[in-house]
C-alpha positions as CSV (number, residue, x, y, z in Angstrom):
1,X,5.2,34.4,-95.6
2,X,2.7,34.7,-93.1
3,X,1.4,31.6,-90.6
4,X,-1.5,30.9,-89.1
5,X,-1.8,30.9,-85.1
6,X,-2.7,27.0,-85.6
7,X,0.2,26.7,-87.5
8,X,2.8,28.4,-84.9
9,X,1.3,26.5,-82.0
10,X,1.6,22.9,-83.7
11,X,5.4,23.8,-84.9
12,X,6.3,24.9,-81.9
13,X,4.6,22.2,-79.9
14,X,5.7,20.0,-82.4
15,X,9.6,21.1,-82.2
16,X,9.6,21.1,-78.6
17,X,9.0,17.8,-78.0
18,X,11.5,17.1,-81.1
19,X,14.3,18.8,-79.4
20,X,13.7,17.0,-75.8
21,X,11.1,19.2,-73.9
22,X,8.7,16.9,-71.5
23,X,5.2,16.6,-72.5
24,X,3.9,18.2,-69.3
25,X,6.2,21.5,-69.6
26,X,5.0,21.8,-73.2
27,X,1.4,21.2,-72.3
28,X,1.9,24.2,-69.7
29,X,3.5,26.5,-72.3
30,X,0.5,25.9,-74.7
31,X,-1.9,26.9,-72.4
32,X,-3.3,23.3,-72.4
33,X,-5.6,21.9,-69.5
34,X,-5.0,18.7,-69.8
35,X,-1.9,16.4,-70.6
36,X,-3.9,14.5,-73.4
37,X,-4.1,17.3,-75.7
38,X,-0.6,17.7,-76.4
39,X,-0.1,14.1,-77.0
40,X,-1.4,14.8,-80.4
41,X,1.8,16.1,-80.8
42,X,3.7,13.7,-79.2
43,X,2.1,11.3,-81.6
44,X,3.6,13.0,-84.3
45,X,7.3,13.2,-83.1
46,X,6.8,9.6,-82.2
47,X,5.9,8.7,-85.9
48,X,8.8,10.7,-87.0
49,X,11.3,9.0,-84.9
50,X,9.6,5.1,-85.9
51,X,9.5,6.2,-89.8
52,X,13.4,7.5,-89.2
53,X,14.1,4.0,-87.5
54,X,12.9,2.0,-90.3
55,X,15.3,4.1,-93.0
56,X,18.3,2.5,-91.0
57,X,16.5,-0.9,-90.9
58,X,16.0,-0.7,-94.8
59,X,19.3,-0.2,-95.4
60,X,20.5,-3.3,-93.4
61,X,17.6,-5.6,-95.4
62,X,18.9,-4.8,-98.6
């Protein structure tokens, strides 16, 4: 199966903020010229974690 550069570069931006890397350094590695841009990403790992959160919290509410 083949991917898409856009693909490969919001995975990996995407899985390197998953797994711990800072925004900046990520930013750097994509080639990005400013901070901001990546934090699309960061958005997305951020919704991730929040939507994870609330699987725990629907457990307890039951």
């Amino acid at each position: 199966m083949l991917m898409s550069s856009h693909t490969a570069r919001h995975t990996f931006a995407t899985m390197m903020l998953t797994l711990g890397a800072d925004l900046y350094t990520t930013s750097k590695l994509l080639g990005h010229t400013q901070v901001k841009t990546t934090q699309i990403y960061a958005k997305i790992v951020d919704k991730k974690k929040d939507e994870a959160v609330n699987l725990v919290n629907d457990v307890f509410n039951k």
